[in-house]
C-alpha positions as CSV (number, residue, x, y, z in Angstrom):
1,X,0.0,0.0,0.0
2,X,0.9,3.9,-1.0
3,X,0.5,6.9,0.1
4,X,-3.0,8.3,-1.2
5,X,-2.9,12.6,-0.9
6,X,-5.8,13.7,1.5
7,X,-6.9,16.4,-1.4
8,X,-10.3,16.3,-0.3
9,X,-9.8,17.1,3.4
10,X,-7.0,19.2,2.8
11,X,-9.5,21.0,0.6
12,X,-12.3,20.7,3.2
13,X,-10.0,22.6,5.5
14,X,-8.4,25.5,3.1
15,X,-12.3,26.4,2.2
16,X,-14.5,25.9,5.2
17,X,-11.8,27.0,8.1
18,X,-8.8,28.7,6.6
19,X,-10.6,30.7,4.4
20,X,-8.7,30.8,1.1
21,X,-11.0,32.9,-0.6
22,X,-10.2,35.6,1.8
23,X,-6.8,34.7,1.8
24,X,-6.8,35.1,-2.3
25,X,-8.6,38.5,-1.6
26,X,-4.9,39.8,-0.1
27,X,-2.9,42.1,-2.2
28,X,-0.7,39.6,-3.9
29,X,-2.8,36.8,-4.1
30,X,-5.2,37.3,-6.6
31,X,-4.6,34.6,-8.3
32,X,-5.0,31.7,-5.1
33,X,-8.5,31.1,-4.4
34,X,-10.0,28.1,-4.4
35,X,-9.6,27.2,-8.1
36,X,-6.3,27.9,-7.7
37,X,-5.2,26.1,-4.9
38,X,-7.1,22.5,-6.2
39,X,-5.2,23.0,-9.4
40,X,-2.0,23.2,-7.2
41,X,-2.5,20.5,-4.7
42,X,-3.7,18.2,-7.4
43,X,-0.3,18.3,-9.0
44,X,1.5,18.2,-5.7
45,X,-0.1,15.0,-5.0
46,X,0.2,13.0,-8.2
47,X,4.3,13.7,-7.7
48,X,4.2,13.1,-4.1
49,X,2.4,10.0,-4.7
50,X,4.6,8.6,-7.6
51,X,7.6,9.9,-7.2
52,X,8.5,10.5,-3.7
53,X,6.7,7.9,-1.6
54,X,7.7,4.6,-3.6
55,X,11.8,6.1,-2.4
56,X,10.4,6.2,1.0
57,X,11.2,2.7,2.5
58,X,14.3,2.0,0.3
59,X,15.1,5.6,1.8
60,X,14.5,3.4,5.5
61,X,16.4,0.4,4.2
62,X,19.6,2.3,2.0
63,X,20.4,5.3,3.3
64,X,22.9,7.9,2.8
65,X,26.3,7.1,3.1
66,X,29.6,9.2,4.1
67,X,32.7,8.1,3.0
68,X,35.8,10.3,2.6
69,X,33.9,14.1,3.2
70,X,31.6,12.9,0.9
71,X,28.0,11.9,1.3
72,X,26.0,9.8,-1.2
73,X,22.1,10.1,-0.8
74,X,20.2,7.4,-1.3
75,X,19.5,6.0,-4.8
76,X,16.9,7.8,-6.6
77,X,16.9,11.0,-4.1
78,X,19.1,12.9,-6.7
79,X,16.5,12.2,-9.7
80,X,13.3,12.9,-7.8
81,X,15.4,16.6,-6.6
82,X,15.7,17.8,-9.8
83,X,12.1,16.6,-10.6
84,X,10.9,18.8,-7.4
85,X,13.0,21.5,-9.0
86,X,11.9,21.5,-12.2
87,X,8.4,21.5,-10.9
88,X,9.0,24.8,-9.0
89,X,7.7,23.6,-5.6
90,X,10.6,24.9,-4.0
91,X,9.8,28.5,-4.6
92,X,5.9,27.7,-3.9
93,X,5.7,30.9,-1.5
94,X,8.5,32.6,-2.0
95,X,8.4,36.1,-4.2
96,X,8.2,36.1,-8.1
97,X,10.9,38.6,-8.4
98,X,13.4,35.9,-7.5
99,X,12.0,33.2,-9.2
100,X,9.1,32.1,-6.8
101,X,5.5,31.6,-7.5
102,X,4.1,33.6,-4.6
103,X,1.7,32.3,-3.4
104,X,0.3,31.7,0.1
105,X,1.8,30.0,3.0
106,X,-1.7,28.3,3.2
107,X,-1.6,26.3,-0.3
108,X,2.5,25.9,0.4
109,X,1.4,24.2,3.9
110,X,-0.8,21.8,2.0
111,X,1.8,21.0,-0.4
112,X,4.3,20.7,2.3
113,X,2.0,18.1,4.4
114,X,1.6,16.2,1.0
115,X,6.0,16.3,0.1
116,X,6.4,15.2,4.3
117,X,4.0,12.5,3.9
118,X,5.5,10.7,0.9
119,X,9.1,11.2,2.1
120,X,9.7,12.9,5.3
121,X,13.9,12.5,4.7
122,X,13.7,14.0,1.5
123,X,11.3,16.8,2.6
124,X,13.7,17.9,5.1
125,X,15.9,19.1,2.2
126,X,13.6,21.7,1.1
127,X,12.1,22.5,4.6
128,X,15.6,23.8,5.4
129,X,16.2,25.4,2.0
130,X,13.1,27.7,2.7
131,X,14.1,28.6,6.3
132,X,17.5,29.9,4.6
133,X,15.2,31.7,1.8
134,X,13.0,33.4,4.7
135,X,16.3,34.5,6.9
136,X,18.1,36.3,3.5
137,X,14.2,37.8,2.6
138,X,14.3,39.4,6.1
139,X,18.1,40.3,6.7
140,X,20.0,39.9,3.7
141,X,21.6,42.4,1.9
142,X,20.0,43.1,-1.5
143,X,23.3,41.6,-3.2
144,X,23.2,38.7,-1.0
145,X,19.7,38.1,-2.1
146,X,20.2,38.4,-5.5
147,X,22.9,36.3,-5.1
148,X,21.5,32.6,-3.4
149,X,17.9,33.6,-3.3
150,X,17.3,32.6,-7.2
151,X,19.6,29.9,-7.0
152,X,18.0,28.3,-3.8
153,X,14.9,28.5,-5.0
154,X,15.6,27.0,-8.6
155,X,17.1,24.2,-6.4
156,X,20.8,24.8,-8.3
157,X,21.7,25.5,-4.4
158,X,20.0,23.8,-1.0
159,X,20.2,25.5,2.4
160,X,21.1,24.9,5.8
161,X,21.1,26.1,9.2
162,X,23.8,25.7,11.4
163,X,23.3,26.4,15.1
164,X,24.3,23.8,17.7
165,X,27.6,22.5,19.0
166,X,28.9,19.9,21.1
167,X,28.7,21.7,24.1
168,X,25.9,23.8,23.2
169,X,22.4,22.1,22.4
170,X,19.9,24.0,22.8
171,X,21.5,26.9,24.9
172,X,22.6,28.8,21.9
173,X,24.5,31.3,24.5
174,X,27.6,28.5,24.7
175,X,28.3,28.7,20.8
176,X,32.1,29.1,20.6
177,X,32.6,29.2,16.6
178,X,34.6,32.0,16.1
179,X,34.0,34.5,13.4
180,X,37.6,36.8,12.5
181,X,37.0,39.7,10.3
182,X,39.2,40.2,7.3
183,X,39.8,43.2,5.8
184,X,38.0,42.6,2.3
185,X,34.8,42.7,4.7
186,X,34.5,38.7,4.8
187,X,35.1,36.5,8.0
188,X,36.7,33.3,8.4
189,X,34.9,30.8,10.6
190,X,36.7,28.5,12.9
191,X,34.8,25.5,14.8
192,X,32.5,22.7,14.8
193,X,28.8,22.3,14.3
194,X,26.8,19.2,15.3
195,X,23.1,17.7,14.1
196,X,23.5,19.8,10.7
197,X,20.1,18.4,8.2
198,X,21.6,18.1,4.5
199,X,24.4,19.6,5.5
200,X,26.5,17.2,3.0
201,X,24.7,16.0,0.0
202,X,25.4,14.9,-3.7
203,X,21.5,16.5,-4.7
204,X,23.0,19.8,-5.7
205,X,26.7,21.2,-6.8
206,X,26.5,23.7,-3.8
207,X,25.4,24.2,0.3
208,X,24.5,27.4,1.6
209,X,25.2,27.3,5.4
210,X,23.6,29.9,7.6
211,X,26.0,29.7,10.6
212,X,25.8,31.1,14.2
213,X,29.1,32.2,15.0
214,X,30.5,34.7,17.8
215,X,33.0,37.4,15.9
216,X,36.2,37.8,18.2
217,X,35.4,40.4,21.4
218,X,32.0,39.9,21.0
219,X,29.7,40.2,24.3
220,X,28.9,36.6,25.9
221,X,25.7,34.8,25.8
222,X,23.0,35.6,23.1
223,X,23.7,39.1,22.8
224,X,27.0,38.5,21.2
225,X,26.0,35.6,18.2
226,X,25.9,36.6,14.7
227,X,24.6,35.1,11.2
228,X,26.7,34.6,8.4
229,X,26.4,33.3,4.8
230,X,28.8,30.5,4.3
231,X,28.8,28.5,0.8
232,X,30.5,25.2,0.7
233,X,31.7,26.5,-2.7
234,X,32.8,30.1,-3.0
235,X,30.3,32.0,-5.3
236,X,32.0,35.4,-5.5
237,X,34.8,37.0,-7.2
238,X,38.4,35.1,-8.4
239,X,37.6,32.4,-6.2
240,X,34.6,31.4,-7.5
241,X,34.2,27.9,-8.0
242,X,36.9,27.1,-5.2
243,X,35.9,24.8,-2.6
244,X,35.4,26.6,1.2
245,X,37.1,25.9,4.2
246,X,34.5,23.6,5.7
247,X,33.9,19.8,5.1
248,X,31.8,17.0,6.6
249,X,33.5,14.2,8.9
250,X,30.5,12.3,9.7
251,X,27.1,12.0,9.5
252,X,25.1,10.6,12.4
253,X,23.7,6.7,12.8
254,X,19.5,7.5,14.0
255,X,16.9,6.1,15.2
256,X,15.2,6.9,12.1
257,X,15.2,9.5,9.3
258,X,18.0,7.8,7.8
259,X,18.0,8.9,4.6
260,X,18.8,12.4,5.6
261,X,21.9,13.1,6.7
262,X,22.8,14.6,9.7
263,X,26.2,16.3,9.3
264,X,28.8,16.9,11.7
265,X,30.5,20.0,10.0
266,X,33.8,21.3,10.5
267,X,35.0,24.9,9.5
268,X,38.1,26.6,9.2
269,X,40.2,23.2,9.6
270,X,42.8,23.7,6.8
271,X,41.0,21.5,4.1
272,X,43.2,20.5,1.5
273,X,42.5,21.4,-1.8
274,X,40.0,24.1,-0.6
275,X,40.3,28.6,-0.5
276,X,42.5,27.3,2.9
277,X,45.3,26.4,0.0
278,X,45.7,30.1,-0.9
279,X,44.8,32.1,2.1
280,X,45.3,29.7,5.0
281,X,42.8,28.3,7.3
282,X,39.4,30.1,7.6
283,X,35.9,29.1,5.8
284,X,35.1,32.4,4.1
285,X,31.9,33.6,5.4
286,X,29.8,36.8,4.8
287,X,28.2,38.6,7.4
288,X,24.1,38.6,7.5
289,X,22.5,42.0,8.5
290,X,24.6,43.5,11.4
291,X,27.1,42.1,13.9
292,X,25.6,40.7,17.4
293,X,22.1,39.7,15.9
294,X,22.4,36.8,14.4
295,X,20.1,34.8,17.1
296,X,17.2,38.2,16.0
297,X,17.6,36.4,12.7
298,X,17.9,32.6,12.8
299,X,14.9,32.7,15.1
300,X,13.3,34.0,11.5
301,X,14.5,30.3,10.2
302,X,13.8,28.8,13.4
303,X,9.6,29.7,13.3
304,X,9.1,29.0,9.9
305,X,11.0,25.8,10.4
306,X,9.1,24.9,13.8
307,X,5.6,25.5,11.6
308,X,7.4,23.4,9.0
309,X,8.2,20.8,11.4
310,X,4.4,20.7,13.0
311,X,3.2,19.9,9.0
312,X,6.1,16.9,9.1
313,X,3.9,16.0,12.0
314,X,0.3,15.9,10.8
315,X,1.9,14.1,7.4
316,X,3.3,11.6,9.2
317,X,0.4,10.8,11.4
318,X,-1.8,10.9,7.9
319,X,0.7,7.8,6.2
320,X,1.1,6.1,9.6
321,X,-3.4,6.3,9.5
322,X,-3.7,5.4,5.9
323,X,-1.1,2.6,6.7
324,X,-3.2,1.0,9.1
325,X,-6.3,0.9,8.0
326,X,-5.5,-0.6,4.6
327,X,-4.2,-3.5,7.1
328,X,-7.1,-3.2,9.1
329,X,-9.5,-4.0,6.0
330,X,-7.0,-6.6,4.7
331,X,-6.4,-8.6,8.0
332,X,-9.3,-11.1,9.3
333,X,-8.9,-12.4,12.7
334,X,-11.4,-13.6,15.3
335,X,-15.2,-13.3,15.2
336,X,-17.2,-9.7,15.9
337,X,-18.3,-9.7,19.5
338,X,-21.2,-8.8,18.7
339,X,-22.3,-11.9,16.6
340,X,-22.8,-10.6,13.4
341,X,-20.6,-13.1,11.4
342,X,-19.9,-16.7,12.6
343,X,-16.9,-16.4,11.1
344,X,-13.7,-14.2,11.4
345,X,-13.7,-10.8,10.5
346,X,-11.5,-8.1,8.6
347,X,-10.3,-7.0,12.0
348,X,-12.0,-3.1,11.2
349,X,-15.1,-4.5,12.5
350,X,-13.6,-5.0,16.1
351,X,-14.5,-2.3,18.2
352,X,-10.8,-1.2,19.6
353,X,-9.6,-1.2,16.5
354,X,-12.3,1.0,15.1
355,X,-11.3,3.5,18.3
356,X,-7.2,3.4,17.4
357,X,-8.2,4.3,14.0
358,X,-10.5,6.8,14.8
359,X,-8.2,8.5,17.5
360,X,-5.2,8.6,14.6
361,X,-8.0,9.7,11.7
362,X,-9.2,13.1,14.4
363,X,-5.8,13.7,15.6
364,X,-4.8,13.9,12.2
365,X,-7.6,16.0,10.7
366,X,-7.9,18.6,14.2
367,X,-4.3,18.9,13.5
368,X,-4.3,19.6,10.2
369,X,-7.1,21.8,10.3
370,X,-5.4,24.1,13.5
371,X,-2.0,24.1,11.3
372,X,-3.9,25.5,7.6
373,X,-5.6,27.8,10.2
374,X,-2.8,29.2,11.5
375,X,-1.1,29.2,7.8
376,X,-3.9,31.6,6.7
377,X,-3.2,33.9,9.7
378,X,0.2,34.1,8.6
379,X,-0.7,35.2,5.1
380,X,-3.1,38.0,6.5
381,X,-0.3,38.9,9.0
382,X,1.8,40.1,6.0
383,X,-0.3,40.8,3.5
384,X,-3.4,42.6,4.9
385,X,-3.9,46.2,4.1
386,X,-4.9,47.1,7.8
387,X,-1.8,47.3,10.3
388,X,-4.0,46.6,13.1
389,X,-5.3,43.2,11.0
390,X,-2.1,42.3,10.0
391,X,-0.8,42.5,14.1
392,X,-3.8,41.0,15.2
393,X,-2.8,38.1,13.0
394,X,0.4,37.9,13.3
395,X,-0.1,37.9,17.4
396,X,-2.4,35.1,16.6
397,X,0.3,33.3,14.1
398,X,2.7,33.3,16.6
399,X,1.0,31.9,19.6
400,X,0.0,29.1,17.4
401,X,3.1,28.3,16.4
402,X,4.4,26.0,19.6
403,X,0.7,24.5,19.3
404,X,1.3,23.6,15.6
405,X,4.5,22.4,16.3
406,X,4.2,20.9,19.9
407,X,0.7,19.1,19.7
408,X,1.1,17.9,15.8
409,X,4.6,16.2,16.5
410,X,3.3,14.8,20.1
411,X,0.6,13.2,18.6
412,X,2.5,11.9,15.8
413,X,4.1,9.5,18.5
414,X,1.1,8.2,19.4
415,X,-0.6,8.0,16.2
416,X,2.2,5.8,14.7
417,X,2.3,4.0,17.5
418,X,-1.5,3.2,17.4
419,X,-0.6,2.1,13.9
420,X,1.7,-0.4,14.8
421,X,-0.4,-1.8,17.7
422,X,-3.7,-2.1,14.8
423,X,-1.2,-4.5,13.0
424,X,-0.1,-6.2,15.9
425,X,2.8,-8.3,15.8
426,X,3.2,-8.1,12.2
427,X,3.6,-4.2,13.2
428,X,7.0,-4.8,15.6
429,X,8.2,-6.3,11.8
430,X,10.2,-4.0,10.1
431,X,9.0,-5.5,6.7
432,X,5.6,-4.6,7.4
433,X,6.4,-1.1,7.1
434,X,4.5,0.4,10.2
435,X,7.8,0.6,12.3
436,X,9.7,3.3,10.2
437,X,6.7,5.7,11.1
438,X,7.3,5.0,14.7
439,X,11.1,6.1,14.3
440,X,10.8,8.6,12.1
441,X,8.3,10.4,14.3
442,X,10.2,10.3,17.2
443,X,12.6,12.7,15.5
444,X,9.8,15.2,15.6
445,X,9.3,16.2,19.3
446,X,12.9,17.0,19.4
447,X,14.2,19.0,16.6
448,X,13.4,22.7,16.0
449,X,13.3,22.9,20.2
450,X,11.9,20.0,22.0
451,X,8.2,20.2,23.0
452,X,9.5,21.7,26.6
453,X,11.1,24.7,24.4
454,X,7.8,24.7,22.8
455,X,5.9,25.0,25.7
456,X,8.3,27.5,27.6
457,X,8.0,29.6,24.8
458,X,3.9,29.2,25.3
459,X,4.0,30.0,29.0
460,X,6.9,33.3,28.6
461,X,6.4,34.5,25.5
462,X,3.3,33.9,24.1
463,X,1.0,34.0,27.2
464,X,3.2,35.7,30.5
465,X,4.4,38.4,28.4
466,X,1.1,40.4,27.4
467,X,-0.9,39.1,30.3
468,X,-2.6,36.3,28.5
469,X,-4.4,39.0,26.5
470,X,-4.3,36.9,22.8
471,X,-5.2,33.8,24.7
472,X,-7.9,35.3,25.9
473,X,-9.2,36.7,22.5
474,X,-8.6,33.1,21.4
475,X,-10.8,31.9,24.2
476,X,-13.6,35.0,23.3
477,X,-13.3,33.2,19.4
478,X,-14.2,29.6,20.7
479,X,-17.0,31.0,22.7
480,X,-18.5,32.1,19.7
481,X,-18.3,28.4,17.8
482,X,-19.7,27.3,21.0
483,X,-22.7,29.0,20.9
484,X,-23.0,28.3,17.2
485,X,-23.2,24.7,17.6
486,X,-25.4,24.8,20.5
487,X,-28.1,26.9,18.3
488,X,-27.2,24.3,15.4
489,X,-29.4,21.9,17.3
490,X,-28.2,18.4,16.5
491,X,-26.7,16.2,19.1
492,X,-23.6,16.2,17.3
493,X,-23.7,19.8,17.3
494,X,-24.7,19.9,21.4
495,X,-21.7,17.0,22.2
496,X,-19.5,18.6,20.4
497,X,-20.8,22.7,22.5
498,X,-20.5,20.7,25.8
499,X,-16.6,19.6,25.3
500,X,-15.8,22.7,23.5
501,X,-17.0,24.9,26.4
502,X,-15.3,22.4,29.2
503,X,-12.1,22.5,26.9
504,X,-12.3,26.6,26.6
505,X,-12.7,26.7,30.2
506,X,-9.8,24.4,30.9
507,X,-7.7,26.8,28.7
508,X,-8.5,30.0,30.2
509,X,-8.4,28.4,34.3
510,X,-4.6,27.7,33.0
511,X,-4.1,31.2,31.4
512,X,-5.3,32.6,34.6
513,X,-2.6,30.6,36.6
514,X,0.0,31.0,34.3
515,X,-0.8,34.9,34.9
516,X,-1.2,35.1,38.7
517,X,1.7,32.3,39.7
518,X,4.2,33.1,37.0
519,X,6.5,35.1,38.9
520,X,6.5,34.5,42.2
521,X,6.7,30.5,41.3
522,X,8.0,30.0,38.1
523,X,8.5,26.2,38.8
524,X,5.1,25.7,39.2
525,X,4.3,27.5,36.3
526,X,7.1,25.4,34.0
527,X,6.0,22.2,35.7
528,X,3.0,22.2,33.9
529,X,4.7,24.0,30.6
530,X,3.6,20.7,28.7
531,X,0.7,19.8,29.8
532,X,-0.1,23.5,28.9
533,X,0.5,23.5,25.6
534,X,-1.0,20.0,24.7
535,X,-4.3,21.8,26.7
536,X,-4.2,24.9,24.3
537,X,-3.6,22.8,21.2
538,X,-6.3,20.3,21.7
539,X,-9.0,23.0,22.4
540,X,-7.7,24.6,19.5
541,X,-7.8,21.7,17.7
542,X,-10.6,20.8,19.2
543,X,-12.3,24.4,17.9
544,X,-11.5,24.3,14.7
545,X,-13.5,20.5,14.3
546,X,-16.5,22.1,15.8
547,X,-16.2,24.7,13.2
548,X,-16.1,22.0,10.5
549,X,-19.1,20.0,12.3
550,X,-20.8,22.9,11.6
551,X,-19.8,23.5,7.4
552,X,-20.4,19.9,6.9
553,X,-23.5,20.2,8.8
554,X,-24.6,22.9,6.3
555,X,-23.1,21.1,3.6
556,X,-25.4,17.9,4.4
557,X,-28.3,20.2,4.3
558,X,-27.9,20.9,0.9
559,X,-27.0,17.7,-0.1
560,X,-23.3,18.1,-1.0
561,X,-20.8,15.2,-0.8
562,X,-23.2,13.4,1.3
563,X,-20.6,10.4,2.2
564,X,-17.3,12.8,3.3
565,X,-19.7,15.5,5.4
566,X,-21.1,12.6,7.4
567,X,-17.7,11.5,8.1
568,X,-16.6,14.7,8.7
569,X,-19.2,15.3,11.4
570,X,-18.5,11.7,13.1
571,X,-14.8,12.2,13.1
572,X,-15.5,15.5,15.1
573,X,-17.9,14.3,17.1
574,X,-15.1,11.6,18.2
575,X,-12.5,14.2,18.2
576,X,-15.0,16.0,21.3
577,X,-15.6,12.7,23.5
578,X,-11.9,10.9,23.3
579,X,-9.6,13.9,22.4
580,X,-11.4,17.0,23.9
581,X,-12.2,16.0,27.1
582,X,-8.6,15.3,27.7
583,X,-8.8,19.0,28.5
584,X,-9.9,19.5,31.8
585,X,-7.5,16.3,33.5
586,X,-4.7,18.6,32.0
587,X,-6.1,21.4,33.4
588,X,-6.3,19.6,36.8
589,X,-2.8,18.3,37.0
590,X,-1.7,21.8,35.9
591,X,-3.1,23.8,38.6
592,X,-3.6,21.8,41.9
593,X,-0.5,19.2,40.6
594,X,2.6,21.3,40.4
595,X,3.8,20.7,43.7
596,X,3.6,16.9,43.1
597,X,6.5,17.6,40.1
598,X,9.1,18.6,42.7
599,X,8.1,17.1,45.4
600,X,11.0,14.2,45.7
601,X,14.2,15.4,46.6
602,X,16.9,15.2,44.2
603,X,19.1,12.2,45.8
604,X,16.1,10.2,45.6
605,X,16.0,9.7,41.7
């Protein structure tokens, strides 16, 4: 079994909850309604589908290999780039004037979710290549841009970002590479950088690394790191074509992801037959923006690639999903309890299985539905002729960011893993298929900041910081879809009201806390950090499959695609009674259980 594109839902969601039309409406994007974006994700899904996804498993069972500073990808990864080039997806959202398409983040999402799902390892490629793209957009010089923007996005070039270090993970203050200044107005970059995506390929001639790097007498800690533009082949000038000072010496052995290559990179190490030859050790690097705000600007990289990393999660969740239920129909075990055969059974008709499948079928769709949301907000944020529209959106973007990427990627785990427990033994077979989900998704509650970095950054800056003021517009939103499905009338309409309301009460009894107890016990208040933000991202979740209880609702009324509205409706409705009332526990162990966190002493662990 393949990998089949959700269109339809994907659709569903851009239409009834994102609002492309309004979206299209936004100077810009004239051209991306509806009509637009079917046309779009139509195409995206018959190369996802028969390209990308048949390289997935041989991806799992062959992949990329390092041998003397050299990595080989895995076979057919270098055919299937230069089919995604040639295809333009790469510059999807990114401006026409450097070769882009332009069009909104929304439809790119979509596309995204569909290129992650085929192949998460090659995605990666490209999800790094557009974090570079957004960094040089918002701090490169116009030279600089002129100079890797086209290139990037005609995929001639990839991208990468280096940030951590061996001593430094996620505490970017420790970052020791050093940055000298020459007097041309380059640097040279000395030092080593650890967990690098891509960052040594044979898909492309040429890597542009975005590097984090502290120029000598810089202050310590954050305040001191800049960005710089460092090409593993020199672009400018007589040396042009002459390999940089930096080279890979390993790539690491993971848990999964294999075919994407996590480099260890080393600059400024004297590499033979490289710029070091004629100038002496140093990886020529050029400085991005100013000196001593380089972490202002990776953190431009770092959002778009957290969002990006949140659509890796609802992808995989929808393969791992489609996965198991075409072994669910397929498999026949055991007789139906309730004694409608006297036979066995396509195991789908057992009731747990039927819950496993629905739980990984609304996590998916709530997910996907809060992430094309949020997408939309993000267009309006930057494209909206009103400034106070555009900062109310972009307030709203950004507190949804550590949902999208905290709750998607979390629930990833456990929707792959339900997959493997629907196929039983045969799922603990590697074979079978349903493993490499597993271990791919694991992958995704760590990288781009671990769900705890998430949720920090939920609980400082997104809710502490301004009070809880845009959770609390949030909170005035769901109310509204509340009362809208209680005056819808059904008893899908009033289950789905009841849960809502507990959920949006949950949310706003932990914004209140988060408020009041944030600085006179911040330990309480980060002991519940997680529990937090998978609250705030299953109400909003949650919210967003009233709202489409309600379109397909209206939909049904007319009579429109009778069959996917009624599932529509019962997939929310489940989403309410096994998902959304997961709310108020997590409220409970937030509030009255953060002393319990701390409570044994140290030497006891």
């Amino acid at each position: 079994m393949t990998y089949r594109a959700p269109v339809k839902d994907m659709l569903f969601a851009m239409e009834h909850l994102a609002g492309i039309e309004a979206v299209a409406a936004l100077p810009g994007h004239g051209e991306a309604g509806l009509d637009t974006a079917t046309a779009v994700l139509e195409e995206c899904a018959r190369f996802s589908e028969n390209v990308l996804a048949p390289l997935n498993w041989e991806g799992d069972r062959n992949p990329s290999s390092f041998r003397d500073g050299r990595v080989t990808a895995t076979p057919g990864f270098k055919e299937a780039f230069r089919q995604f080039a040639d295809g333009g997806w790469q510059g999807l959202q990114h401006p026409e004037e450097f070769g882009g398409q332009g069009l909104p983040k929304l439809i790119h999402a979509a596309c995204s979710e569909m290129v992650n799902s085929a192949n998460m390892s090659f995605a990666l490629c490209p999800l790094l290549t557009d974090g570079a793209v957004e960094a040089l957009l918002t701090a490169g010089s116009p030279q600089q841009q002129q100079t890797y923007i086209p290139r990037l996005l005609d995929g001639s070039w990839t991208g990468t970002m280096n940030l951590t270090e061996p001593q430094a993970g996620s505490d970017l203050s420790l970052v020791r590479t050093r940055a000298e200044p020459q007097p041309d107005g380059t640097y040279r970059l000395f030092g080593t950088k650890i967990f690098i995506t891509w960052g040594e390929h044979d898909l492309t001639d040429n890597i542009v690394h975005l590097v984090l790097a502290r120029v000598s007498g810089a202050p310590e800690g954050v305040k001191g790191i800049s960005l710089f533009i460092c090409p593993k082949v020199l672009v400018d000038g007589d040396a042009a074509g002459v390999p940089n000072d930096v080279q890979c010496v390993s790539i690491e052995h993971k848990l999964g992801i294999k075919a994407s290559p996590t480099a260890v990179l080393q600059y400024g190490d004297g590499l033979g037959g490289s710029i070091a030859g004629r100038a002496g050790p140093g990886a020529v690097a050029y400085l991005v923006g100013q000196e001593n705000r380089g972490l202002e600007y990776m953190f431009i990289m770092m959002n778009a690639a957290r969002f990006g990393v949140g659509i890796q999660g609802i992808a995989l969740a929808e393969r791992a999903y489609q996965k198991a239920v075409a072994y669910a129909r397929d498999r026949v075990q055991s007789r139906p309890v309730d004694g409608s055969l006297n036979r066995a059974a396509a195991i789908i008709q057992h009731p747990d299985v039927r819950r496993m499948l629905m739980t990984m079928r609304a996590h998916t769709e709530g997910c996907r539905a809060m992430a094309y949301v949020a997408a939309a907000a993000f267009d309006a944020a930057h494209a909206h002729p009103d400034a106070a529209v555009r900062r109310e959106n972009l307030a709203f973007y950004e507190f949804m960011v550590p949902l999208v990427k905290g709750l998607s990627t979390e629930m990833s785990l456990e929707v792959a893993s339900l997959g493997v427990q629907v196929h039983g033994g045969m799922g603990f077979v590697e074979e079978t298929g349903a493993a490499q989900y597993l271990r791919d998704a694991k992958i995704l509650t760590i990288y781009e900041g671990t769900t705890a970095i998430q949720a920090n950054d939920l609980v400082g800056r997104k809710t502490a910081r301004d009070g809880g003021a845009v959770a609390r517009a949030i909170a005035g939103r769901i109310e509204v879809t509340v009362a809208e499905l209680r005056a819808a009338g059904s008893a899908d309409a009033r289950a789905m009201a009841a849960r809502l309301d507990a959920g949006r009460r949950a949310f706003l009894d932990v914004v209140e806390f988060v408020c009041a107890r944030g600085r006179e016990s911040p330990n309480a208040v980060f002991a519940g950090s997680v529990p937090y933000l998978m609250l705030a991202g299953t109400v909003v979740a949650g919210w967003q499959m009233g709202r489409a209880l309600l379109s397909a609702e209206r939909a049904l009324a007319e009579g429109r695609d009778v069959d996917f509205m009624k599932a529509k409706i019962a997939t929310a409705r489940f989403h309410a009674e096994h998902l959304l009332n997961r709310a108020p526990s997590l409220r409970d162990s937030i509030v009255e259980g953060a002393d319990a966190v701390t409570a044994l002493a140290l030497e006891a662990f």
